[in-house]
MIRO-696093 format. One record per residue: residue in three letters; x, y, z of N, C-alpha, C in turn. Coordinates in steps of 0.2 Angstrom, whole numbers, plus 5000, padded with zeros to 4 digits. Example, Ala and Ser with C-alpha at 12.3 -4.5 7.8 and 13.67 -1.06 7.14 Angstrom:
REM MIRO-696093
Ala506649725039506249785039506649845039/Ser506449895035506849955036506450005039/
REM end
This chain:
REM MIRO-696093
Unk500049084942499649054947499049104949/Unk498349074947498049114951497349084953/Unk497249134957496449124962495749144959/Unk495349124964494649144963494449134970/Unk493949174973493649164980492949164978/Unk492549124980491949104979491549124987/Unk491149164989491049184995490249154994/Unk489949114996489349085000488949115005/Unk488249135003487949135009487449195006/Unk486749165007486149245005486049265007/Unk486349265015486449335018486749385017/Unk487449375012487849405010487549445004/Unk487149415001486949434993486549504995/Unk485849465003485349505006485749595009/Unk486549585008486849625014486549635019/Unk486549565023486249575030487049545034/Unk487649555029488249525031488749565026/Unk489149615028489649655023490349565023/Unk490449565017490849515015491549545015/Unk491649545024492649555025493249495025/Unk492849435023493049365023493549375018/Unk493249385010493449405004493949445005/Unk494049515007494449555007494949525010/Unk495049515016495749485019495949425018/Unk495649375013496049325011496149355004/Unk495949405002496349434996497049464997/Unk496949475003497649545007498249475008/Unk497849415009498449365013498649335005/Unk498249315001498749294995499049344991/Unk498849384992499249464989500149444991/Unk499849454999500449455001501249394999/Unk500849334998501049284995501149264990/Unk501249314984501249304979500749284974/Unk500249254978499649244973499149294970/Unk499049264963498649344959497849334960/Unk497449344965496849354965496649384957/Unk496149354953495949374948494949384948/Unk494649344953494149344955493549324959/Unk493149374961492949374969492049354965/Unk491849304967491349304967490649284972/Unk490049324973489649284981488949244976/Unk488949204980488249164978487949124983/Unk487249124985486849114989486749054990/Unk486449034994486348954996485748934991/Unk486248904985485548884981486048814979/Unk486048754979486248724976486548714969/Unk486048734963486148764957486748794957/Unk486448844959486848904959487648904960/Unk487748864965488248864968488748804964/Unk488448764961488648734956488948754950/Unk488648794949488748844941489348864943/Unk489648904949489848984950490448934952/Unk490348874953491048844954491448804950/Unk490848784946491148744937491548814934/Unk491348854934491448924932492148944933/Unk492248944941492948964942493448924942/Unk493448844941493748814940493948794932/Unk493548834928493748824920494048884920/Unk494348934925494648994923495349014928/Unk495348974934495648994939495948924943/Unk496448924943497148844946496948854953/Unk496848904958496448894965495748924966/Unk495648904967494648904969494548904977/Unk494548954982494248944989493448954991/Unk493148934993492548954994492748965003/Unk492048985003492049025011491149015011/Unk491048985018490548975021490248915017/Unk489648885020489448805018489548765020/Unk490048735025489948685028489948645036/Unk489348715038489248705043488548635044/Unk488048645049487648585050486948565046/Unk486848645045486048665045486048635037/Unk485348645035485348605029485348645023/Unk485548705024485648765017486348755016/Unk486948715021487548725021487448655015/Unk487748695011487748645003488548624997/Unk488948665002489548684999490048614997/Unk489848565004490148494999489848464994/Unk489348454998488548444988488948464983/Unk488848534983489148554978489948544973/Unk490348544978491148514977490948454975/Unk490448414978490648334976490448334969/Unk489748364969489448364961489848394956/Unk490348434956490748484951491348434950/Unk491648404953492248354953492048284951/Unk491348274952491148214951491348144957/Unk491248174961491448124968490848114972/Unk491048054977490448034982490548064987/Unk490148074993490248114999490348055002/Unk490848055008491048025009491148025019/Unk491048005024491248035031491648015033/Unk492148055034492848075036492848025044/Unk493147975046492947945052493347995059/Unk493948015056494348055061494048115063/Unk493848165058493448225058492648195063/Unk492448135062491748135066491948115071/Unk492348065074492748075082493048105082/Unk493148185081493348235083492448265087/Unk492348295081491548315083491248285087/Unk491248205089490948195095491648215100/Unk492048195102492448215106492148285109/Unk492148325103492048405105491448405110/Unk491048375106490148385110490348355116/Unk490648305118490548255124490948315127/Unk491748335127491948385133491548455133/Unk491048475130490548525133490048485136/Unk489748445134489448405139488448445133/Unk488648425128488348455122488048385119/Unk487348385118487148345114487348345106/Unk487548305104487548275098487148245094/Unk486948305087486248305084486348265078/Unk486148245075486248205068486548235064/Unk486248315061486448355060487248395061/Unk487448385066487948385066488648365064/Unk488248295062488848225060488948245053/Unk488448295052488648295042489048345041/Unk489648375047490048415045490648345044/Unk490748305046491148255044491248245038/Unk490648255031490648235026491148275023/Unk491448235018491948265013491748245005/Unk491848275002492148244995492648184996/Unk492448134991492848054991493848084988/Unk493948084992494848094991495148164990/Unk494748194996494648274999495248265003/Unk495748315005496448305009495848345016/Unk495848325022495448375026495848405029/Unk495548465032496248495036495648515041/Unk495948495048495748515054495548585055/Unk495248585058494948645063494848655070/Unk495548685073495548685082494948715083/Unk494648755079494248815083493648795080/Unk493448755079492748755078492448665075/Unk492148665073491848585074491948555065/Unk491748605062491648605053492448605050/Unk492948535048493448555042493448595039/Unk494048605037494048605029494148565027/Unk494148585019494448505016494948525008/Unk495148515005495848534998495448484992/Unk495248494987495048434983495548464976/Unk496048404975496348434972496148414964/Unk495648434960495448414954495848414947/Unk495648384943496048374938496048454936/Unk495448484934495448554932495748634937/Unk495848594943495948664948495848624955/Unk496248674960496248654966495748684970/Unk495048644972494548684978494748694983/Unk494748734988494848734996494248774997/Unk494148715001493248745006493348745014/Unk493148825016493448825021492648885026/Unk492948875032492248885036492048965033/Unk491648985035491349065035491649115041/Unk491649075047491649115054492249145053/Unk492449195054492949225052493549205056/Unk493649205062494249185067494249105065/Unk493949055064494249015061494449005054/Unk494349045048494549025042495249065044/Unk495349135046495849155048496549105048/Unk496149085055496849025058497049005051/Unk496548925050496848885043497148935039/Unk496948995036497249005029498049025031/Unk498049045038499049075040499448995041/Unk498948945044498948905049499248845044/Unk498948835039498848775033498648805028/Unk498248825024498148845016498548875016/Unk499048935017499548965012500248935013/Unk500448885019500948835018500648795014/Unk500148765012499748725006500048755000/Unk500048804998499848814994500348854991/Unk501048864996501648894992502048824991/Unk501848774996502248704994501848694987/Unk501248674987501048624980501448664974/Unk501448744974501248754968502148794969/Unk502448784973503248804972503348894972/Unk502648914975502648984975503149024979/Unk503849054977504149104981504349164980/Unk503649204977503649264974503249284980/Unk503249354980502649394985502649464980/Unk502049484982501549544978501649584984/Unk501949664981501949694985501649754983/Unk501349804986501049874982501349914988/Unk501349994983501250064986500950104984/Unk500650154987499950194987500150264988/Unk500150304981500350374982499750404980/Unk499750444987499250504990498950554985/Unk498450564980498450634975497850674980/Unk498050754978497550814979497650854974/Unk497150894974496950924969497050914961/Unk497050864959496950834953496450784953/Unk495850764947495550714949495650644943/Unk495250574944495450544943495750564935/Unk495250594931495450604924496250634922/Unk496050684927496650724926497350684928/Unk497350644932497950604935498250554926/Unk497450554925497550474921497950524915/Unk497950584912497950614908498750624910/Unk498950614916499650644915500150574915/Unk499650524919500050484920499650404914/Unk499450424909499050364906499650334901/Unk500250334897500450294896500950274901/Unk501150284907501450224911500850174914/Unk500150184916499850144917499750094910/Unk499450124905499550064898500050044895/Unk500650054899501249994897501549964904/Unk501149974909501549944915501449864916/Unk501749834918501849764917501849744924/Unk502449734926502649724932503249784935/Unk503149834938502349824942501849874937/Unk501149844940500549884938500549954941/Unk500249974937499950054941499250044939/Unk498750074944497950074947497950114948/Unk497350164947496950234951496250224953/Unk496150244959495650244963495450314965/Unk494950354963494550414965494250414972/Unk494350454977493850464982493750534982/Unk493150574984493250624987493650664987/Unk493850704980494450754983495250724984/Unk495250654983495850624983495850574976/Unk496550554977496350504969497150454971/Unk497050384974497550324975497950304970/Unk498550294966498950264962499150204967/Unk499050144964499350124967499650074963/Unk500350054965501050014961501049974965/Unk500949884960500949834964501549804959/Unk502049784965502649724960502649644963/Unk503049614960502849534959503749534959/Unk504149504965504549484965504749434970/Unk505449404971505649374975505749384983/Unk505849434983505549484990505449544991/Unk505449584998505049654997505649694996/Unk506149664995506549724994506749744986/Unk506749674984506749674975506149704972/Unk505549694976505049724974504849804977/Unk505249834981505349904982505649904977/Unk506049884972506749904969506249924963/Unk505849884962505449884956504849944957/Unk504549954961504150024962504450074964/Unk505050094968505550134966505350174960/Unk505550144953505750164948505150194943/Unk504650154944503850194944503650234948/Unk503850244954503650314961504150344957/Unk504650344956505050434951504550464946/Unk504350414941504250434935503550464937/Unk503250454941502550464941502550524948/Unk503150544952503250584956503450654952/Unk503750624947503850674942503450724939/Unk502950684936502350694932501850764937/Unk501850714944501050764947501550774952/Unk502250774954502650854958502150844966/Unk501950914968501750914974500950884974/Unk500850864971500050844972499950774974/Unk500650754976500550684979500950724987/Unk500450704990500450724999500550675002/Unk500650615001500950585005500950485002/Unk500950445006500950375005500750305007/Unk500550275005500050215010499650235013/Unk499750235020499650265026499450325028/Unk499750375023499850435024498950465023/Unk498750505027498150545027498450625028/Unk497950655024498050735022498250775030/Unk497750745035497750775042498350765044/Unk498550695044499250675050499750725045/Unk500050715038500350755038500450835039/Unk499650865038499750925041499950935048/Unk499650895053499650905058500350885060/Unk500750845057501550825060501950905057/Unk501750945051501850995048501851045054/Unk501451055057501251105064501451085071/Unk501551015070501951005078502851025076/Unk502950995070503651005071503951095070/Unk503351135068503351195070503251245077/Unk502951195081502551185088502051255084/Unk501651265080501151305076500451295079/Unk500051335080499351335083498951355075/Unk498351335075497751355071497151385072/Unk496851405069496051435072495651425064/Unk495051395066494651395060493951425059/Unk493851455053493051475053492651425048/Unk492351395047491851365042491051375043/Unk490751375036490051375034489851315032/Unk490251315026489951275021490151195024/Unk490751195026490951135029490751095034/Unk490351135039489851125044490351085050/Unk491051115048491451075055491851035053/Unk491551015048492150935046492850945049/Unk493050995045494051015044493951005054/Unk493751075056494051055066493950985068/Unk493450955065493050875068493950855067/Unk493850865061494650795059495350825063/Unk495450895062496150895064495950885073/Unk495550895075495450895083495550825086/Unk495450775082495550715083496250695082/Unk496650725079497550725079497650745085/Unk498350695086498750735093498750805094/Unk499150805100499450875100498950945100/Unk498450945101497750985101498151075097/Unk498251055091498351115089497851145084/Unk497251115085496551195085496351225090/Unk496551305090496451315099495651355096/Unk495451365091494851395090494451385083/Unk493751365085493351345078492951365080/Unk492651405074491951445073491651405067/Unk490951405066490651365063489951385063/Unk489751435058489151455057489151485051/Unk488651495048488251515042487851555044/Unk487751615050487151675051487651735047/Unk487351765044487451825045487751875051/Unk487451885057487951915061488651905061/Unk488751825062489151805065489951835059/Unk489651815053490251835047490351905048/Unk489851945049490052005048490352025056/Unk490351995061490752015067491252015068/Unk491551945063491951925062492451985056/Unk492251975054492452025046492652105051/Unk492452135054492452175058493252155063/Unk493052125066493652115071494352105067/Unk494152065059494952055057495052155056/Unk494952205053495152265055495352265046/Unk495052235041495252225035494652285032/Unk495052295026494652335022494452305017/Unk493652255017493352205016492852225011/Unk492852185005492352194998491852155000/Unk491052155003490852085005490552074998/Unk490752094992490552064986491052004982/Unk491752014988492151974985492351924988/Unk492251844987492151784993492851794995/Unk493451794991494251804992494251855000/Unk494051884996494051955002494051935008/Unk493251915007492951905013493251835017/Unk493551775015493851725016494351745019/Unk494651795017495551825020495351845028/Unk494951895028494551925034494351885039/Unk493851835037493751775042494451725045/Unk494751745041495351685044495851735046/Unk495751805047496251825049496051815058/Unk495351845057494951865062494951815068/Unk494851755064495151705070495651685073/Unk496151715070496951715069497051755074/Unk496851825075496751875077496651875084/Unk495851855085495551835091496051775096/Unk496151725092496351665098497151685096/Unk497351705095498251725094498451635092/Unk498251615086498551555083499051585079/Unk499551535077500051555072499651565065/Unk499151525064498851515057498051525057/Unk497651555055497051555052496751545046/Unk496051485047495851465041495351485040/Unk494951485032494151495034494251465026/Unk493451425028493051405020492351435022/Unk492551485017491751515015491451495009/Unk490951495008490451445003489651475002/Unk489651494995488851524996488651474991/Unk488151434993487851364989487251414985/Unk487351384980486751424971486251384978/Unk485551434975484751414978484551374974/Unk484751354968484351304964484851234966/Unk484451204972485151154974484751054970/Unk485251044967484750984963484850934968/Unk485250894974485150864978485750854984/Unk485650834989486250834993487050824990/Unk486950764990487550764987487750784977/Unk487450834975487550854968487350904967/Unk487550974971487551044970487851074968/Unk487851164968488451204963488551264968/Unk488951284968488951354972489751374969/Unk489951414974490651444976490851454983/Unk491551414983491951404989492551454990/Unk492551484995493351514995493751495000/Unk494351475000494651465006495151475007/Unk495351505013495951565013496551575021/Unk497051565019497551535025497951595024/Unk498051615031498451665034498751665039/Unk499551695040500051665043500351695044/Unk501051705047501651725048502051755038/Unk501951715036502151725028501651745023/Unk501051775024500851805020500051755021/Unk499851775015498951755014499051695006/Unk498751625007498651585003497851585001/Unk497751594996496851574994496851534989/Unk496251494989495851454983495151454983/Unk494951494976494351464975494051414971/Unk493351364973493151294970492551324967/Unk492351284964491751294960491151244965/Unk491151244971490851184974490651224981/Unk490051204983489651234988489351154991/Unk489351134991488651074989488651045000/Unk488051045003487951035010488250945011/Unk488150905005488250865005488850825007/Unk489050755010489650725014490050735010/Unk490050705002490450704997490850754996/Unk490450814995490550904993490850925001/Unk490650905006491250935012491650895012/Unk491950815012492150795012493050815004/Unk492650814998493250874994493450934998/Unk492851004999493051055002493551015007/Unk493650985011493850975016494750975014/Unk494550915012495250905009495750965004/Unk495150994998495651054997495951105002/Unk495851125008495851145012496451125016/Unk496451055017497051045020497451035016/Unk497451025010498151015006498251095004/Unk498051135004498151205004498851225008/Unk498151205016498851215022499451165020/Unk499351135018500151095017500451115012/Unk500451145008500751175004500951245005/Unk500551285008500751345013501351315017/Unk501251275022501751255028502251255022/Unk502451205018502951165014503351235011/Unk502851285007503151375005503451375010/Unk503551375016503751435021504451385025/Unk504451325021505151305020505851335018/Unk505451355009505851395008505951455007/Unk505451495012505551565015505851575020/Unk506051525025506451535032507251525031/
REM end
């Protein structure tokens, strides 16, 4: 069984309106067992709107649209159902003594315009709307079933929990639900992932496995299709070993899981303190972990002058190559370490090339170097760049470092 969501409205096309309509009725048939296959937006054109719905009904057994059938006269979304199915428009008599009801207890004029939200497709199932004035309606066609349903978000909501997915697991005898799991990657990038784990994605069936690239991280994510969540953990189980296997510690956590909360749970259950120096990152790393519980940055430094490195370099009391980033990276993070008496100190030093081709797509060299009770961790990247993108990786290399630090000194103690 599967879907298609047809999203209405050239506001949406214009992005004068981000489409999270789409997204959460994708998340609620997910959850239902149904297979969204595809998401399509089209503008208040009549035409158009026709085409994009013949379309999805010669390809897809549920069709919902979103937005079109409110009063004004670009809402064209029955127009359109009726023309595609080949039916009369027709007004709903119950649906228009509702709408007048409604206007009379606000004490609301009732416009002509208004009346045309009663209109349905000729032998449309209607389905009420407590919250607002416009049905929906189910047309169940010979080729696929439409559901056209309002745009306003808190009312399409209700219906789709309220009425369309009780709809739509009785018609169609649905009692499967789709379940995913989302494992965490660092420092591997998408290729690299694919390279270790591309024959279990080119034979996964049920469940699939997916990769999603961001910034410095990279999502697998394992969706199963069972009778419920528990048979369907049974079934992503079995692909979370084999693909746990493959990339070892470079999965940092799960769903949910972000690089920070696990460091930071890493240093409470330590009751561990930090101090940070950055240039290149221009604060990110303190912005993020300072927002975590527990206020375990007692000290950030963030500067790119020249005195300040070298003052700092001085106070760690190191015997410092300042030709060598390594060096000098150890020295910065010892020195805060040092200065504020944290258990841990960090520094990402970064000298961005002068030949810089654009914010986000430059070259340099990063060092970043962690110093602790158990010795000195360092890495260096080939990346400098002032860009969000480029602090945003730095960033994250960075904390997965410290997690991998803390995780060593597991089995040090």
């Amino acid at each position: 069984m599967n879907a298609e969501i047809i999203s209405i409205g050239s506001e949406l096309l214009l992005g004068q309106i981000v489409d999270t309509n789409a997204s959460w009725i994708a998340q609620r048939l997910a959850n239902n067992g149904i297979n969204l296959f595809y998401k399509t937006t089209v503008g208040d054109n009549f035409e158009r709107m026709c085409d994009v719905i013949h379309l999805a009904l010669s390809r897809s057994d549920i069709v919902l649209t979103g937005g079109g059938i409110g009063p004004t006269k670009d809402d064209l979304t029955r127009e359109a159902v009726a023309k595609v199915t080949n039916r009369n428009l027709i007004t709903d008599k119950k649906s228009l003594l509702e709408i007048r009801e409604r206007f009379q207890k606000r004490g609301l004029l009732l416009t002509k315009n208004n009346e045309r939200q009663a209109e349905i497709p000729e032998g449309a199932i209607v389905i009420e709307n407590p919250n607002g004035t416009a049905p929906a309606f189910i047309v169940e066609a010979e080729k696929g079933t439409i559901i056209s349903l309002p745009g306003v978000p808190f009312e399409m909501k209700w219906l789709v929990d309220n009425r369309i997915i009780p709809y739509l697991k009785n018609k169609f005898n649905i009692e499967e639900i789709i379940h995913y799991r989302v494992l965490k990657v660092s420092d591997l990038g998408e290729s690299a992932v694919d390279d270790k784990i591309g024959e279990i994605i080119a034979h996964s069936k049920n469940p699939t496995v997916g990769v999603l690239a961001r910034p410095g991280q990279v999502d697998i994510r394992i969706t199963a299709k069972a009778e419920n969540r528990n048979k369907a953990n049974s079934l992503i189980d079995a692909v979370d070993e084999k693909i746990s296997n493959l990339l070892g510690d470079n999965i940092f956590g799960k769903n949910d899981d972000t690089i920070e909360s696990i460091v930071n749970k890493l240093l409470l259950e330590r009751n561990s303190s930090i101090s940070i120096f950055e240039n290149i990152t221009t604060g990110t790393i303190s912005k993020i972990l300072k927002e975590m519980t527990g206020n375990i940055v007692v000290k950030s430094v963030v500067s790119d002058k020249k005195e300040t490195i070298s003052t700092l370099i001085k106070k760690s009391h190191l015997d410092v190559d300042i030709r060598q980033g390594e060096s000098v990276a150890t020295a910065l993070a010892t020195a805060v370490m040092t200065d504020s008496e944290s258990t841990y100190g960090i520094s990402v030093y970064g000298i961005e090339d002068s030949e810089k081709k654009s914010e986000n797509l430059s070259s340099g060299n990063t060092w970043i170097a962690i110093v602790g009770p158990f010795g000195i961790k360092t890495r260096h990247i080939k990346l400098a760049g002032s860009g969000e993108p480029d602090k945003q990786r730095t960033s994250m290399y960075t904390l997965n470092l410290l997690r991998k630090y803390l995780l060593e000194m597991n089995t040090k103690e």
